[in-house]
NUTOR-282928 format. One record per residue (C-alpha): x, y, z; residue number from 0. Coordinates in Angstrom, 1 decimal. Layout:
BEGIN
+--------+--------+--------+-----+
:   east :  north :     up : num :
+--------+--------+--------+-----+
:      X :      Y :      Z : NUM :
...
+--------+--------+--------+-----+
//
This chain:
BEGIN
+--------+--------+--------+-----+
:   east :  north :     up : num :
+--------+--------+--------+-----+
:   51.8 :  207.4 :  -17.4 :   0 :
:   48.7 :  206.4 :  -19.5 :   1 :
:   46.5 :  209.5 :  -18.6 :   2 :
:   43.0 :  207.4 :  -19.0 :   3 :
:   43.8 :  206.4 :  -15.2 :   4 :
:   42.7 :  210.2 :  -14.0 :   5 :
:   39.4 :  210.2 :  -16.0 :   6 :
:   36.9 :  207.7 :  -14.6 :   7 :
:   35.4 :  206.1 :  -17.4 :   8 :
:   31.6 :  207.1 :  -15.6 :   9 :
:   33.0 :  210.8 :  -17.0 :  10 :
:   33.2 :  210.0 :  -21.2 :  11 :
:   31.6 :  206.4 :  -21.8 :  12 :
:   27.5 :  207.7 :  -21.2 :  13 :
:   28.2 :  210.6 :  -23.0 :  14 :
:   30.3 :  209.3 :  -26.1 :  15 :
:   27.5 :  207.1 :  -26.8 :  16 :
:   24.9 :  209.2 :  -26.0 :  17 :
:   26.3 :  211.7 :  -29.0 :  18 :
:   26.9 :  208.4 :  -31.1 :  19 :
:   22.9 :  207.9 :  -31.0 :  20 :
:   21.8 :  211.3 :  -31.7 :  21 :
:   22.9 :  212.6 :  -35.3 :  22 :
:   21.8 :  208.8 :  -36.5 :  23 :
:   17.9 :  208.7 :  -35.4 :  24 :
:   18.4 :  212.7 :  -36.4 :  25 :
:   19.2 :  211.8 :  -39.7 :  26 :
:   17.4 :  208.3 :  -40.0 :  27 :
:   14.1 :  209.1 :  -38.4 :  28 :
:   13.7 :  212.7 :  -37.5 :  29 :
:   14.1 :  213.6 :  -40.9 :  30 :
:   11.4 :  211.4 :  -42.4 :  31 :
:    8.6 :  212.9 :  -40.0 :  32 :
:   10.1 :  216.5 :  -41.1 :  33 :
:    9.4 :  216.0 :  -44.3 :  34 :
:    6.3 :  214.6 :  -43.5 :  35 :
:    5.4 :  217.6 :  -41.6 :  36 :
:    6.2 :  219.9 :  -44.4 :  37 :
:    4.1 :  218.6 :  -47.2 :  38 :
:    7.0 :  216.5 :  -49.2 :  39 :
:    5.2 :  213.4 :  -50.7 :  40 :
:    5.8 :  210.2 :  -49.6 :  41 :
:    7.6 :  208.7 :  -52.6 :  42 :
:    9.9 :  211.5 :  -52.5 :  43 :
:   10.4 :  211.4 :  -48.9 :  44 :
:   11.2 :  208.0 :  -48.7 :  45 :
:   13.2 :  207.6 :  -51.3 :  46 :
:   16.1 :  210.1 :  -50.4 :  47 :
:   15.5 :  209.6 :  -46.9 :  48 :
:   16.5 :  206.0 :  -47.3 :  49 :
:   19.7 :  207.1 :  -49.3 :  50 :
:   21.0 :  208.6 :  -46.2 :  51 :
:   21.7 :  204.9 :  -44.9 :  52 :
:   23.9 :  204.8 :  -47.5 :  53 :
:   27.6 :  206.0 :  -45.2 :  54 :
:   26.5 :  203.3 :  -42.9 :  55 :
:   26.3 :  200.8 :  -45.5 :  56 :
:   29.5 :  201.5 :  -47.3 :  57 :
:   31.7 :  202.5 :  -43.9 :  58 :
:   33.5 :  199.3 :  -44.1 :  59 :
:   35.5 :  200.9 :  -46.8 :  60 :
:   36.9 :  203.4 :  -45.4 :  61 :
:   37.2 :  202.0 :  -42.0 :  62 :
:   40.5 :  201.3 :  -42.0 :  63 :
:   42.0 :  204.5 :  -42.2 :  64 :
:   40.8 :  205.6 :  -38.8 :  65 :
:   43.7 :  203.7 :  -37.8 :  66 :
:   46.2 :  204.3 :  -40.3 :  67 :
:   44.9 :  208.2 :  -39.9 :  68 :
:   45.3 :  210.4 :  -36.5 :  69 :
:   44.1 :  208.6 :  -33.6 :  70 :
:   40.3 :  207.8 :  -32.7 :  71 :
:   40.3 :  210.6 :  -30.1 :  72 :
:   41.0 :  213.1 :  -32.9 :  73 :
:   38.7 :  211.3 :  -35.2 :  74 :
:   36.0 :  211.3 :  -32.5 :  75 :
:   36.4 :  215.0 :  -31.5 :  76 :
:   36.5 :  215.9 :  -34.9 :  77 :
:   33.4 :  214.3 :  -36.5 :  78 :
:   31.6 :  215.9 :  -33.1 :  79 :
:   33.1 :  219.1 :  -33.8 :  80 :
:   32.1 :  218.9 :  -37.6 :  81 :
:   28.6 :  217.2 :  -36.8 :  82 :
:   27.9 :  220.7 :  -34.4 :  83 :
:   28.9 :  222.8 :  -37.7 :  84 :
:   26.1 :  220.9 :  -39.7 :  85 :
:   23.6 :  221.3 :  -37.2 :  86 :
:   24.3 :  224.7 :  -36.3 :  87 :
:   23.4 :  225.2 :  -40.3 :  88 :
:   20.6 :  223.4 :  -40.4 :  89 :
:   19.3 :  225.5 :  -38.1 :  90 :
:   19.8 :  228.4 :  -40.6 :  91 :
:   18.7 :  226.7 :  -43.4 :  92 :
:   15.5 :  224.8 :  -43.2 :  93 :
:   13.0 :  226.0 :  -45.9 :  94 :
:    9.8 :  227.7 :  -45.1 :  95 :
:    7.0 :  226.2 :  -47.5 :  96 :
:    3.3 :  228.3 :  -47.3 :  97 :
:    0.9 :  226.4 :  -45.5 :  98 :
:   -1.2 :  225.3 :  -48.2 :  99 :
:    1.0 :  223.4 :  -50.0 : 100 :
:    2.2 :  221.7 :  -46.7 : 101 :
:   -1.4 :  220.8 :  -46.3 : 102 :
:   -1.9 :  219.7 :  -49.8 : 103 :
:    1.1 :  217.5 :  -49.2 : 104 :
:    2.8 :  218.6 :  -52.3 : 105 :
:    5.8 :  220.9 :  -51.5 : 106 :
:    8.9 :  219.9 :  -53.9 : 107 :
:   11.8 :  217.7 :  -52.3 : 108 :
:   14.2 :  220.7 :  -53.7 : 109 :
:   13.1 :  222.8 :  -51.6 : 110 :
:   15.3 :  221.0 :  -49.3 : 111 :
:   18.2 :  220.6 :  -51.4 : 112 :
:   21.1 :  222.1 :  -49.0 : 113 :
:   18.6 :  220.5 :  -45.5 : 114 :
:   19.5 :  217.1 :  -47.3 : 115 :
:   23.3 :  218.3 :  -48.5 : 116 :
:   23.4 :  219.1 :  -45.1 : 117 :
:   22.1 :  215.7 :  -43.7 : 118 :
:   24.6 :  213.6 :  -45.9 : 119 :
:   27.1 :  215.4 :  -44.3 : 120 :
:   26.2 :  214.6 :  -40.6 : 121 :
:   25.7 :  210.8 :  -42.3 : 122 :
:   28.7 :  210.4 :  -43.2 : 123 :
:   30.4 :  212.0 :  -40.4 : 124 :
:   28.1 :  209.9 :  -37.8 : 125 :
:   29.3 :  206.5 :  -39.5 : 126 :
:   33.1 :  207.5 :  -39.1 : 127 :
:   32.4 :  208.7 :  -35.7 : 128 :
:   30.6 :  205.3 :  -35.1 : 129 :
:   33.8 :  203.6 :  -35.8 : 130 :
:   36.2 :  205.7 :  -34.0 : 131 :
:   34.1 :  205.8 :  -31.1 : 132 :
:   34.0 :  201.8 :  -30.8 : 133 :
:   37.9 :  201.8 :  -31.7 : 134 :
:   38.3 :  203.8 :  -29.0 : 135 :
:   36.3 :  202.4 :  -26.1 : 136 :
:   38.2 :  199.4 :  -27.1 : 137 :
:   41.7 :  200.8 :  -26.3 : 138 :
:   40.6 :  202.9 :  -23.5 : 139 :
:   39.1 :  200.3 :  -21.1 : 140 :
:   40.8 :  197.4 :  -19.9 : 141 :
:   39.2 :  193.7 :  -21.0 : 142 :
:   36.9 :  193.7 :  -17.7 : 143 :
:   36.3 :  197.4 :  -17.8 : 144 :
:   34.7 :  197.0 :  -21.6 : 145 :
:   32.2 :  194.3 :  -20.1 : 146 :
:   31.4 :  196.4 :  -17.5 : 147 :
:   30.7 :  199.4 :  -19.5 : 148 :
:   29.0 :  197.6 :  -22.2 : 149 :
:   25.0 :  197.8 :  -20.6 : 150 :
:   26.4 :  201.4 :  -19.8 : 151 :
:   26.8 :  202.5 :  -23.9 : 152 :
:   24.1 :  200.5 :  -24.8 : 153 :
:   21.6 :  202.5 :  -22.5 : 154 :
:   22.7 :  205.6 :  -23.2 : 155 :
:   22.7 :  204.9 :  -26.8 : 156 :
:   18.6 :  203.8 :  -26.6 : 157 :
:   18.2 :  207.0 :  -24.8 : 158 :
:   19.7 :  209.2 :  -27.2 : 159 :
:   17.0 :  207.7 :  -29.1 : 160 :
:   14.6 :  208.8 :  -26.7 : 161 :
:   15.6 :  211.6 :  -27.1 : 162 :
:   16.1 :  212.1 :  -29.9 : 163 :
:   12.7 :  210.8 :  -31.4 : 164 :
:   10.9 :  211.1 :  -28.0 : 165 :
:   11.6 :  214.6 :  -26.4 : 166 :
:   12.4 :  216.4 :  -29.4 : 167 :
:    9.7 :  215.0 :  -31.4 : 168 :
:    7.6 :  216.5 :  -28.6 : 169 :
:    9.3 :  220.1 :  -28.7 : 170 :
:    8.8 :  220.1 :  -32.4 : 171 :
:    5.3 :  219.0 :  -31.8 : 172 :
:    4.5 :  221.7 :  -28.8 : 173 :
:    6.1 :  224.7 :  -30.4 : 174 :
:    3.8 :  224.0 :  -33.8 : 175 :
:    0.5 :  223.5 :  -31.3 : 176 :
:    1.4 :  227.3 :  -29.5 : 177 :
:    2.4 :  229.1 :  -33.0 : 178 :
:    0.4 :  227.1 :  -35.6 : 179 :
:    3.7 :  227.1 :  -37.7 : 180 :
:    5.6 :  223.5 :  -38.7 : 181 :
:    8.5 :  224.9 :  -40.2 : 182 :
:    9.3 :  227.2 :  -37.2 : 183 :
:    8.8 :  224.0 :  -34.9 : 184 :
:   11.6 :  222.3 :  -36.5 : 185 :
:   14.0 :  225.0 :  -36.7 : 186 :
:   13.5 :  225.5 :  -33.1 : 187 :
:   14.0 :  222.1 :  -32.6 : 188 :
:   17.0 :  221.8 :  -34.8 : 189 :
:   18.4 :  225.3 :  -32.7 : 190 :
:   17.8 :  222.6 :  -29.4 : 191 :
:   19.7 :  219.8 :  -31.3 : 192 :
:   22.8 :  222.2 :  -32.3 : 193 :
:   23.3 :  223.6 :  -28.7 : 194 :
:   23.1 :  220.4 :  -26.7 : 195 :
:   25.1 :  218.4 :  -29.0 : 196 :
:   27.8 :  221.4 :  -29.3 : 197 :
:   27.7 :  221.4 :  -25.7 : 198 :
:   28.6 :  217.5 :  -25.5 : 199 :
:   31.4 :  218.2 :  -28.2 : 200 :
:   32.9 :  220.7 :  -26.5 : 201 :
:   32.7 :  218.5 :  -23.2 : 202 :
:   34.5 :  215.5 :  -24.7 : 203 :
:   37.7 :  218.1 :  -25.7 : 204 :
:   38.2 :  218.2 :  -22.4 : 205 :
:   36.5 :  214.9 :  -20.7 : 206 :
:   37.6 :  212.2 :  -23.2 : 207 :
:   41.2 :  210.7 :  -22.3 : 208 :
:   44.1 :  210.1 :  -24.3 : 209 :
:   45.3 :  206.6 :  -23.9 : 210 :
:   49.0 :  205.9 :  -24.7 : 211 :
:   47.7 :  202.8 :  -27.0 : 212 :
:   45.5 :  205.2 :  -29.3 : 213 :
:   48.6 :  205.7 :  -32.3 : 214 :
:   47.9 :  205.9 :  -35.6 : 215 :
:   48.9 :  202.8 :  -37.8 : 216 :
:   50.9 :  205.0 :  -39.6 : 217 :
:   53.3 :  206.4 :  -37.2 : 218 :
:   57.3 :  206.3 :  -37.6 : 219 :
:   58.4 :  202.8 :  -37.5 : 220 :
:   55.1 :  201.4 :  -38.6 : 221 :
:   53.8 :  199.4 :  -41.7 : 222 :
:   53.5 :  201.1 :  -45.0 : 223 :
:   50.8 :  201.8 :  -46.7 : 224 :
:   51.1 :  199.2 :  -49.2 : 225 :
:   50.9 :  196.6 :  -46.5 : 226 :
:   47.7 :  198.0 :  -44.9 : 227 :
:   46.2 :  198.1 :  -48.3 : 228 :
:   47.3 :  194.5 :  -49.0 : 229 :
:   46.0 :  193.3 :  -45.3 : 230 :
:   42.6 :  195.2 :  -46.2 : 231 :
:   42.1 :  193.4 :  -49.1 : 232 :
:   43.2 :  190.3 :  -47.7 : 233 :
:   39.6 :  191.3 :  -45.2 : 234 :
:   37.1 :  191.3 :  -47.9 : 235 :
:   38.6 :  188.4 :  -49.7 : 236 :
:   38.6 :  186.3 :  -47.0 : 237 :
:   34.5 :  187.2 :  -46.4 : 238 :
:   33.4 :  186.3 :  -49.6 : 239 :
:   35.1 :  183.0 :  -49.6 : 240 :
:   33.5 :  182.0 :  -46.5 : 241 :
:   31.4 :  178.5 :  -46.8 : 242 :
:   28.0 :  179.9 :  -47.3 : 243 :
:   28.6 :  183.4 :  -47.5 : 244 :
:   25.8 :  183.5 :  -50.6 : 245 :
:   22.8 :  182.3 :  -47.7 : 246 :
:   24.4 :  184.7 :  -45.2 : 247 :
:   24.2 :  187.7 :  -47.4 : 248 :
:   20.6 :  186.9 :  -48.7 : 249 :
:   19.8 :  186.2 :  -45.1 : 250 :
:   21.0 :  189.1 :  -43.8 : 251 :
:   19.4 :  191.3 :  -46.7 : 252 :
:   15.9 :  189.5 :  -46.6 : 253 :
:   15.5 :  188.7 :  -42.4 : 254 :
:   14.1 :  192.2 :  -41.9 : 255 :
:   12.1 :  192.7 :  -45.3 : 256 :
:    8.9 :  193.5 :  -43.7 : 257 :
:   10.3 :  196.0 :  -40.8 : 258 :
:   12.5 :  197.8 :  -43.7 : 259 :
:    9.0 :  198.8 :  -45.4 : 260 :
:    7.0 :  199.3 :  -42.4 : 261 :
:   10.1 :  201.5 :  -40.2 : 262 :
:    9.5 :  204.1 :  -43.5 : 263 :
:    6.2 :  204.4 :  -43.8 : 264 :
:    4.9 :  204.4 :  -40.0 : 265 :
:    5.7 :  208.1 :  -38.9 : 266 :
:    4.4 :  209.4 :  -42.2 : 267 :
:    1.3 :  206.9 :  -41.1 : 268 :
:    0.8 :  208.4 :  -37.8 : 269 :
:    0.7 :  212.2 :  -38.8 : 270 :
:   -1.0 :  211.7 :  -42.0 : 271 :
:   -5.0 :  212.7 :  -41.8 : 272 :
:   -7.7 :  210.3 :  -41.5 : 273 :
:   -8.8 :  211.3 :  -45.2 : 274 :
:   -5.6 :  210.0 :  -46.1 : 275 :
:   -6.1 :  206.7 :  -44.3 : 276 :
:   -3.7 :  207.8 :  -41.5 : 277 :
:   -4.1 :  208.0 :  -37.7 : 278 :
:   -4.0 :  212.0 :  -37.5 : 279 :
:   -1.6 :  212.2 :  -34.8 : 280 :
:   -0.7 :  215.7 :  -33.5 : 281 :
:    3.7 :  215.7 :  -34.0 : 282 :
:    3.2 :  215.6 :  -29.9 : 283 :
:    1.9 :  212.6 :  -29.7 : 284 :
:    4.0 :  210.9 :  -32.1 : 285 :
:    6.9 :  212.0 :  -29.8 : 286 :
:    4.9 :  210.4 :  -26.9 : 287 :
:    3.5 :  206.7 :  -28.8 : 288 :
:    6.3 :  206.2 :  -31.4 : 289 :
:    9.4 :  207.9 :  -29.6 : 290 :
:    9.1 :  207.3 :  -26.2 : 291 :
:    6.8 :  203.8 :  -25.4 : 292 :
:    7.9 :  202.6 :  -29.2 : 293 :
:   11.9 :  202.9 :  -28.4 : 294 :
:   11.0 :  201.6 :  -24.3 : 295 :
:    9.2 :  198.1 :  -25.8 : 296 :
:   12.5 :  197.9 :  -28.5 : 297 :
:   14.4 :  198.7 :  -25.8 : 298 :
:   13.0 :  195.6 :  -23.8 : 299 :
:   12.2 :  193.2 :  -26.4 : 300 :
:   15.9 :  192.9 :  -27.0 : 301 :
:   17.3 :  193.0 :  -23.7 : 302 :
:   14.7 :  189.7 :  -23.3 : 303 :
:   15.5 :  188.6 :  -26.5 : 304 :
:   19.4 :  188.0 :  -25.4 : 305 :
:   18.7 :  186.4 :  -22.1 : 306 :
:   16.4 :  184.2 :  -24.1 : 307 :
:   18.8 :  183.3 :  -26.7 : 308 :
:   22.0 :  182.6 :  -24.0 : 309 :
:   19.2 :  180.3 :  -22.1 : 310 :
:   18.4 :  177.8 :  -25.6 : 311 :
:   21.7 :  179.6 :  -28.2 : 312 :
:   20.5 :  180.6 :  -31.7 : 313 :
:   19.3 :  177.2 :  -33.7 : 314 :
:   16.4 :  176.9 :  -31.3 : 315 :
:   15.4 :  180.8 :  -30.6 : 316 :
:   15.5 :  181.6 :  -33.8 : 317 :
:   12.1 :  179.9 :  -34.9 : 318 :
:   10.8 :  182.3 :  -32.2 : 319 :
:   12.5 :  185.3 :  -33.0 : 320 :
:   11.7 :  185.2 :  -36.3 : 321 :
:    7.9 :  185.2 :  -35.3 : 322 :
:    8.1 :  187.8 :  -33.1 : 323 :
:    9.7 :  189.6 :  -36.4 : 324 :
:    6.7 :  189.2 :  -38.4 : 325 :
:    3.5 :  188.4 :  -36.6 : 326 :
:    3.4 :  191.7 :  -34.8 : 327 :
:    3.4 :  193.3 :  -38.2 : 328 :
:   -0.3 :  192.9 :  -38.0 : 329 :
:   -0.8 :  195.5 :  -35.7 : 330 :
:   -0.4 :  198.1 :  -38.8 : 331 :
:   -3.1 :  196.7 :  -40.5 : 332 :
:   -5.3 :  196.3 :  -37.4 : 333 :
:   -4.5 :  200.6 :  -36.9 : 334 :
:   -4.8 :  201.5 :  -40.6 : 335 :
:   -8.5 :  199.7 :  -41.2 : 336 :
:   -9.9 :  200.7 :  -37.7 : 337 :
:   -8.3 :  203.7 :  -37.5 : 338 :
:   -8.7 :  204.1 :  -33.9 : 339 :
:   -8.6 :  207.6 :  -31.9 : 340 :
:   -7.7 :  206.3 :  -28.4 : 341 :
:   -4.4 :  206.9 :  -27.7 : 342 :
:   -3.5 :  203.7 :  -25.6 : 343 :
:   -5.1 :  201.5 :  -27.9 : 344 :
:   -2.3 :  202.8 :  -30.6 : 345 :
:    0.2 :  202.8 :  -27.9 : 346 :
:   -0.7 :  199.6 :  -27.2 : 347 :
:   -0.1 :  198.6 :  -31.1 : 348 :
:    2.8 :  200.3 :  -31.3 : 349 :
:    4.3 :  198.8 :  -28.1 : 350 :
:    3.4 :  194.9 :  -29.5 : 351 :
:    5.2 :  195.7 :  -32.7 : 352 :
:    8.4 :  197.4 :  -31.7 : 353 :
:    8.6 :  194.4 :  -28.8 : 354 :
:    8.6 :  192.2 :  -31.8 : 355 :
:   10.8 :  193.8 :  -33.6 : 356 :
:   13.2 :  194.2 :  -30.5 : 357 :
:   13.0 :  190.5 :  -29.7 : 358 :
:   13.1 :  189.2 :  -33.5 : 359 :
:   16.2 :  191.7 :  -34.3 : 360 :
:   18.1 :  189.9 :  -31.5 : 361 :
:   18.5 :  186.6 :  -34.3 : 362 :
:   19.9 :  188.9 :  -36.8 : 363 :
:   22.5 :  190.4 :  -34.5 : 364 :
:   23.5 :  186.6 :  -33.3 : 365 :
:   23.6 :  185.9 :  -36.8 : 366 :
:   25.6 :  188.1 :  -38.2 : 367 :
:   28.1 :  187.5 :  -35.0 : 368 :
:   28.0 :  183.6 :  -35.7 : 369 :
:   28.9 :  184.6 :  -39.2 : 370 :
:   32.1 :  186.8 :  -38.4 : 371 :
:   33.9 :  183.8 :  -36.6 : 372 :
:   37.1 :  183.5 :  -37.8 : 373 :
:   40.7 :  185.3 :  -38.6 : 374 :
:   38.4 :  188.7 :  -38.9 : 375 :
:   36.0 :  188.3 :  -36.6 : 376 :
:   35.9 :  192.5 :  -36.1 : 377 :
:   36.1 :  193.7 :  -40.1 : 378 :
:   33.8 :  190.5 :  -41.3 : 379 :
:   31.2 :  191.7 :  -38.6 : 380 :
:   31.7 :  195.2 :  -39.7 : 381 :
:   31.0 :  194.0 :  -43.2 : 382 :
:   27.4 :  192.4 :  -42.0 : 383 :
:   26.6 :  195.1 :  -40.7 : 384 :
:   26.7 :  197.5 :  -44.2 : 385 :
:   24.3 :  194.6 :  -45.3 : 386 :
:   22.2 :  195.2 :  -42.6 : 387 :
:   22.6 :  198.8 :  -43.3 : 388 :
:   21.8 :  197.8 :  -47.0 : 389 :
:   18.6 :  195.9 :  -46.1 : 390 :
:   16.8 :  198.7 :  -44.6 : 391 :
:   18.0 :  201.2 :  -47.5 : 392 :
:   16.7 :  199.6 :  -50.5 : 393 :
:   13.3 :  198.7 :  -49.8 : 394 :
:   12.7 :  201.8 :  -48.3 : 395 :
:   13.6 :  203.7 :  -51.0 : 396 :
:   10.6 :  202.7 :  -52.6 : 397 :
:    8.4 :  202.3 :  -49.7 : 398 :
:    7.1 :  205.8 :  -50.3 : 399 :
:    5.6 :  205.4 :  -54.0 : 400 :
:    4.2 :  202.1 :  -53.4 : 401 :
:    2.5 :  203.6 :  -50.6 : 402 :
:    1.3 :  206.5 :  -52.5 : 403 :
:    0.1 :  203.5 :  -55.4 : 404 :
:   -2.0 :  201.5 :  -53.0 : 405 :
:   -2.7 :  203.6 :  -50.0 : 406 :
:   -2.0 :  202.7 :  -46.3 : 407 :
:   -3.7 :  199.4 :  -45.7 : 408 :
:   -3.0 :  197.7 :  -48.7 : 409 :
:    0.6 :  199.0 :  -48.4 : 410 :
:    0.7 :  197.5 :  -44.6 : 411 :
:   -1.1 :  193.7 :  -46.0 : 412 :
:    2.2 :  193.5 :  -48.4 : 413 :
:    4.2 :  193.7 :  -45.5 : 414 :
:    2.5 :  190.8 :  -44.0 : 415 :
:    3.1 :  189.2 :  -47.4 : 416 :
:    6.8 :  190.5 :  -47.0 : 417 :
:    6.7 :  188.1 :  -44.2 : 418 :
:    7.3 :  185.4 :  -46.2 : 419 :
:   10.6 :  186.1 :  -47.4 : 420 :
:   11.6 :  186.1 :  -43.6 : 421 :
:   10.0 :  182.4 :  -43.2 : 422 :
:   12.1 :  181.6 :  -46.3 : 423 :
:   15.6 :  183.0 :  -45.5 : 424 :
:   14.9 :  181.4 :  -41.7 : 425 :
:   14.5 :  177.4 :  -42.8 : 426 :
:   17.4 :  178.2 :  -44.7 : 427 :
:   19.9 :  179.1 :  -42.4 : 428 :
:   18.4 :  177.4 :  -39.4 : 429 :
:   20.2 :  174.2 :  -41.1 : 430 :
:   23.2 :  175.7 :  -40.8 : 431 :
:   23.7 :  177.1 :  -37.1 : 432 :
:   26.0 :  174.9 :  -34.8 : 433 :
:   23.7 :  174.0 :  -31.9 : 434 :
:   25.7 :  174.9 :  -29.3 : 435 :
:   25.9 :  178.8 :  -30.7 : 436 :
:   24.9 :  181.4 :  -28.4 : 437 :
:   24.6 :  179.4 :  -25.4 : 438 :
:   25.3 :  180.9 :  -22.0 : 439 :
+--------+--------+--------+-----+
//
C-alpha cells in the first residue's frame, strides 16, 4: 500500500515549500545586502551576485535526470541535506573586513571568495531541489489534492521570504545595533539560518512520504538512455520552432527590464548613507520596510492580480499590468531626490512599488503559461522560466557599475527610461494573445 495515505499532506506540503523559499532569497537577496553591509562596491556586488541566477536559468538542462536519476524524495532530501552542509560552512567562513574599509565601502570581492564558492553551491542545489520538489508534489497528491494544496505552497513559500528577508534581516540588523560589529551580525545570522534549515531537513527524512509512483525513469524494464536523450531533445526542438517563439523570448527577456535593475540596486539603496545619496537605513529597518511590508504588498498585488486577470483573461489585463510594472518605478526616484527620514513615508514607497510589481508580474507568469501550450506544456514552461531567470541576471550584472557611474538618482530616472522597452515588448505581444486566454 502506497504509504503517502498515513502522512497527511498538512505534515510535509507547508514545510517542503517553506525550505524551497529559503536558500533562494538567501542566496538572491540576503547576499546582496551582506555585501553591502561589509563594504564590497556596488559594481562588484552586483555583478557576481547576479551570476548566482545563473542554476536557475540553465536548470532546464539538467532537469530531466531527476527522473531518469533516484526518485524526487531522494533528490529532495538530498539537496536539503547538502544545502544544511553549505550553510553550516558559511557560518565558519564568512570574512571579517576592519571597519574602516567597511565604511569606506571598498573591501575587495575576494575576500569572499569560498562565501561565494559556497553560495554557488546552495544555487545550484536549490534549483535541483526546486524541481524535484514540484515533481514530487505532483506524484504525491492526487489531481484534487494538488489544487487544494496549491494556495498552501504558495504561502508558505512568500513566507519563507518573510523570513528570510524580513526576520533575519532583522536579527542581522539587531545583533550589529548591540555589538557594533556587521560581520559578527551575519555569521550569527547565518548560524540561525544553518540550524533551522537543518532542523527542517532532518524533519522531512522522516515526515516526507514515499509514494509508490516516485520510480526513477531508469529502473529495470524502463527506457534507455538513448531514448530519454532523444525525447529531451525532441523538448527544446519543439520550443524553438514554435510560431513566434522570437517575440516570446524578447518578451519574456525585456517585460521586466526596469524591475531587473531596480531589484539590485534597492537594498544597497536603502543602507547606503545619505552622503552617498542613499536613505541610511539601519539593517533593522530594511528587515522591517523591504522584507516584511515589501514581500506583504508583492504578496497581495499578485494574488489581486490573478483574480483580476481570470475576471477580463490576459489580452485585456495586460495593458494594466504592464503599468502597474512601470509606473510605480517612480517611487525610487521620488525616495532618492527627497531622501526622506520618515519611515512610513518609505514604507509607503516601498509598499506602491512592490504592489506594482506583484500585480504587473502576474502578465508575465500568464504569459509564459499561454506560451507552453502544447505537446510540452511542463518542459516548454520550464524553459520560460530560465528566460525569466535570464532577464533578471544580465541586467543586473551591470546594475552595480552603472550605479556607481551616475549615482542613485540618475541610476533610478534610467529605470523609468527602461520602461520603455516594457511599452515596446507589450504592443507587441498583445496582438498576439487569443482573447479568451486566462478567463475564469
Amino acid at each position: 500500500m502506497n504509504n503517502i495515505k498515513k502522512i497527511s499532506p498538512w505534515a510535509w506540503v507547508p514545510t517542503l515549500y517553506f525550505a524551497q523559499g529559503i536558500p533562494y532569497f538567501i542566496v538572491n537577496n540576503i547576499s546582496v545586502l551582506m555585501f553591502a553591509k561589509m563594504g564590497v562596491p556596488n559594481g562588484d556586488m552586483a555583478l557576481f551576485t547576479s551570476l548566482l541566477y545563473l542554476p536557475w536559468t540553465i536548470k532546464p538542462f539538467w532537469s530531466p535526470f531527476v527522473d531518469i536519476i533516484r526518485t524526487k524524495r531522494w533528490w529532495v532530501v538530498s539537496m536539503q541535506i547538502l544545502m544544511s552542509i553549505a550553510f553550516i560552512l558559511l557560518t565558519l567562513t564568512i570574512p571579517h573586513p576592519d571597519e574602516a574599509t567597511m565604511a569606506a565601502g571598498t573591501t575587495p570581492i575576494s575576500m569572499f571568495t569560498v562565501t561565494l564558492i559556497l553560495f554557488i553551491i546552495t544555487a545550484f542545489a536549490s534549483a535541483t531541489h526546486d524541481i524535484a520538489a514540484d515533481g514530487f508534489y505532483m506524484l504525491a497528491l492526487k489531481s484534487g489534492e494538488q489544487a487544494e494544496f496549491v494556495g498552501i505552497r504558495s504561502t508558505f513559500y512568500r513566507l519563507a521570504s518573510i523570513f528570510g528577508q524580513g526576520v533575519l534581516v532583522a536579527i542581522a540588523g539587531a545583533i550589529e545595533l548591540k555589538y557594533d560589529n556587521i560581520p559578527l551580525s551575519w555569521t550569527i545570522t547565518m548560524l540561525v539560518t544553518a540550524v533551522m534549515f537543518s532542523a527542517v531537513s532532518f524533519y522531512h527524512l522522516f515526515m516526507i512520504p514515499k509514494p509508490s509512483s516516485d520510480k526513477s525513469v531508469l529502473a529495470p524494464g524502463t527506457a534507455g538512455a538513448k531514448a530519454i536523450f532523444k525525447e529531451f531533445g525532441r523538448t527544446f526542438a519543439t520550443y524553438f520552432t514554435k510560431p513566434g517563439v522570437l517575440l516570446a523570448i524578447v518578451f519574456m527577456l525585456l517585460y521586466r527590464l526596469p524591475e531587473a535593475f531596480l531589484i539590485k540596486m534597492c537594498m544597497p539603496f536603502l543602507v547606503a548613507g545619505k552622503e552617498a545619496g542613499g536613505l541610511g537605513l539601519s539593517t533593522a529597518e530594511v528587515g522591517i520596510v523591504y522584507g516584511t511590508i515589501g514581500v506583504i504588498f508583492l504578496t497581495l498585488g499578485g494574488i489581486l492580480g490573478g483574480i483580476f486577470a481570470s475576471r477580463i483573461g490576459l489580452k485585456k489585463s495586460i495593458w494594466w499590468m504592464a503599468a502597474c510594472m512601470t509606473l510605480p518605478c517612480l517611487t525610487f526616484v521620488y525616495l532618492a531626490i527627497c531622501q526622506p527620514e520618515n519611515l512610513f513615508a518609505i514604507s509607503t514607497a516601498i509598499a506602491i512599488e512592490q504592489f506594482g510589481y506583484g500585480f504587473g508580474f502576474t502578465a508575465y507568469m500568464l504569459y509564459m503559461m499561454y506560451f507552453s501550450e502544447g505537446e510540452f506544456k511542463t518542459s516548454h514552461y520550464a524553459i520560460c522560466t530560465a528566460f525569466m531567470a535570464l532577464s533578471m541576471m544580465i541586467p543586473g550584472m551591470f546594475a552595480g557599475y552603472i550605479q556607481e557611474a551616475i549615482g542613485y538618482t540618475n541610476f533610478f530616472w534610467m529605470v523609468i527610461a527602461c520602461c520603455i522597452a516594457t511599452v515596446i515588448v507589450t504592443v507587441f505581444a498583445d496582438r498576439r494573445i487569443d482573447p479568451e486566454y486566462g478567463k475564469k
